[in-house]
N, C-alpha and C positions, 0 to 999 in steps of 0.2 A: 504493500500500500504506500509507505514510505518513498518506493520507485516511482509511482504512476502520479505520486503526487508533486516530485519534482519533475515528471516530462510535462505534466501541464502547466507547472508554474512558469517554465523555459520558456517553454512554446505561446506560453500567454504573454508573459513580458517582451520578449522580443517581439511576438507576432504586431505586440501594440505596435511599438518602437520603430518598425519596420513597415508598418501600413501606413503609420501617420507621414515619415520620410519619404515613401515609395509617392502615397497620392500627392506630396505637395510637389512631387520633380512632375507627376503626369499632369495635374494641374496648370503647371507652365513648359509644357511639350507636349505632350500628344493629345489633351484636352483641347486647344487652339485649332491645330491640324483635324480630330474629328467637328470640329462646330464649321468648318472652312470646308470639308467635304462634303457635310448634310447640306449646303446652300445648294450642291450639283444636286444631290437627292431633292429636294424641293422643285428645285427648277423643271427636272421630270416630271415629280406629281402635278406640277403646273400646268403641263405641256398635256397632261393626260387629261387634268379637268376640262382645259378649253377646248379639245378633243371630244370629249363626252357631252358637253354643253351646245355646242355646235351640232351637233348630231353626226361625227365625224367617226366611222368606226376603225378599228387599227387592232391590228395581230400579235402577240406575244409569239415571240421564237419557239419553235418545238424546244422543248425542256427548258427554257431558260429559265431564273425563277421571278415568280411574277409577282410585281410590285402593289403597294399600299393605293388605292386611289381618294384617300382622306376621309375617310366613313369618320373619324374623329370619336372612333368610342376604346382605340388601346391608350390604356392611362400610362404618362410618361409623368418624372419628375421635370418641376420647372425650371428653366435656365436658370441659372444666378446658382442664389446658394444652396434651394436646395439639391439640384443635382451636383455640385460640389460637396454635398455635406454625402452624399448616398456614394460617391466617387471616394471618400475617406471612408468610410462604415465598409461598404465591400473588399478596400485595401486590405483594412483590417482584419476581417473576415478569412479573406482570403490568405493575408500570412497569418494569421493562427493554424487554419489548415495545415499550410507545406509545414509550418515548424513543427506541429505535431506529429508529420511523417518524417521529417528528418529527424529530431531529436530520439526519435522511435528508433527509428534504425540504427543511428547511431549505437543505442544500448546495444543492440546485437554485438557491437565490438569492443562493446567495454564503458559505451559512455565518450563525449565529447572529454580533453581533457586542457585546450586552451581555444581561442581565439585565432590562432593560426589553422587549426586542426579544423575548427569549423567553417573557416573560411574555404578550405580543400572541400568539405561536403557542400557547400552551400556553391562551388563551382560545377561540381558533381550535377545537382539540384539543376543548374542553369545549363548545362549540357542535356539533361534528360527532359525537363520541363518546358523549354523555348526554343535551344541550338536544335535538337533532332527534330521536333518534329513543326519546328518554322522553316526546313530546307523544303520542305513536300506543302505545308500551306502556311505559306508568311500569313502575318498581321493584315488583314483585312479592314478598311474603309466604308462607311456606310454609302451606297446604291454599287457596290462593285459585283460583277457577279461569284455568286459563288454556287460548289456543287448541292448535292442532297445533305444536308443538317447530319442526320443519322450516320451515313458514310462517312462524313467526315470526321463526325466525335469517335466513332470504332478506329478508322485507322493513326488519330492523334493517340486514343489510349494504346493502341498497340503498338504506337512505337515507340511511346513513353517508356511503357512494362519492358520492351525487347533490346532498349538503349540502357535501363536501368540494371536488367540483366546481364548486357554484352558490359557494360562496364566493371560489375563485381568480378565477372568472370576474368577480367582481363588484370583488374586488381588485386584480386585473394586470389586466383589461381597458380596451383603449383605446378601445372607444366605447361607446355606448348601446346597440348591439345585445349586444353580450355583458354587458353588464350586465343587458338583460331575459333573458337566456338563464339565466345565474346566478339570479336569481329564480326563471327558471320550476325550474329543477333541484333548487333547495331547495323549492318546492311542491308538485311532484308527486309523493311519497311519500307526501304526507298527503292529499292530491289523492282519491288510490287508496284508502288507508286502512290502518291495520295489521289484522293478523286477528285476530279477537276469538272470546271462547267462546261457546259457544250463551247458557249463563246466566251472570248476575253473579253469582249468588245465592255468598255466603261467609259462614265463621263469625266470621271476622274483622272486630273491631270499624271500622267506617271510621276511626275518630279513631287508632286504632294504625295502621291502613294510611297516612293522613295524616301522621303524625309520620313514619314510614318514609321516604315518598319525598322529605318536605322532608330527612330526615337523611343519605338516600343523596344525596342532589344536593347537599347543602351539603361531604358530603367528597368528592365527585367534584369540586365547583370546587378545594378545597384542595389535590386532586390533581395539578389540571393544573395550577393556576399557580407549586404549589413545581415540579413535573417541568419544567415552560418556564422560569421566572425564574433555576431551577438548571442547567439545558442551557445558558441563555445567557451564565450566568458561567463555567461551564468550556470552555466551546467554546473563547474566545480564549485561555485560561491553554493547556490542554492543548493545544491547537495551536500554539500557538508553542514550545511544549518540544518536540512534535514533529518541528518543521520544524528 
């Protein structure tokens, strides 16, 4: 009990510490970049009201996916603060999660045992969680197309699981075979491929798309190495007060 009560106080404190850091860098990077996308989304639904008001009828692409035409009954937060305040609460949310599975796993080898040590997992974390499976579907923009929802969440988790695996294997493994094995594990996601949409075709400028995923991946690294570098200074504090 003692155990489980220090992996959540870890994973709770840093997860704070680290949602509130993570949303104030997205706040001023990739929060600007999405509200500057949604104008191109707009401008579409616009294109499609006066389309419809006109009595003007038009085709959606076999499979592309088809757009909102402003029924105005899905409930969104409002510009300003509250959707900044829901953009810090989900941070949050969200690193308590990961730190709960890191700090976890960690135990499996002993327990984090500095700051240095947690910063190697929490790079680990950012290999498995954004580098593998952002090569097969970068950071997406809203009106970009994208594949089937379903498809695409199956082959993110399974290259998560298959990269998190090829990596222990390649770390803890004592011979050459599980080291080829760890390779083949981390390859064959991208092997296969992720699923893609029929067309590319988007309103979005590429050079904004560009800035995006370079911005989302730059706070995703910032992410994991304050979440590990901060798991692995509280680990031995707070566990030794425990014990």
């Amino acid at each position: 009990m003692s155990l489980f009560r220090t992996i959540l106080l870890v994973a709770l404190v840093a997860g704070i510490a680290t949602g509130v850091a993570s949303a104030a860098v997205h706040l001023v990077t990739t929060v600007p970049l999405i509200l500057k996308a949604e104008t191109f989304e707009g401008g579409e639904a616009a294109a499609d009201t006066h389309a419809h008001a006109a009595g003007e009828a038009h085709d959606h692409e076999a499979g592309a996916p088809a757009h909102d035409h402003g029924d105005g009954d899905e409930w969104a937060p409002a510009d300003g603060f509250e959707r900044n305040a829901f953009t810090v609460v989900a941070s949050i949310l969200t690193a308590f999660g990961f730190g709960l599975l890191l700090v976890a796993a960690t135990e499996l080898k002993g327990g984090l045992s500095s700051w240095r040590e947690g910063i190697l997992w929490g790079l680990a974390g950012f290999a498995v969680f954004t580098l593998a499976p952002g090569l097969g579907l970068p950071p997406e923009l809203p009106a970009m197309p994208a594949a089937d929802l379903m498809a695409r969440q199956l082959w993110w988790i399974g290259t998560a699981v298959a990269t998190a695996a090829g990596l222990a294997l390649l770390v803890f493994g004592r011979s050459p075979l599980f080291a080829a094995l760890g390779a083949g594990a981390i390859l064959l996601p991208h092997l296969v491929g992720a699923p893609q949409p029929v067309s590319h075709d988007s309103p979005i400028p590429e050079s904004l798309h560009h800035s995006f995923v370079v911005a989302s991946v730059a706070v995703s690294f910032l992410f994991w190495v304050l979440l590990g570098g901060l798991s692995g200074w509280l680990r031995p504090r707070l566990g030794a007060r425990a014990g």
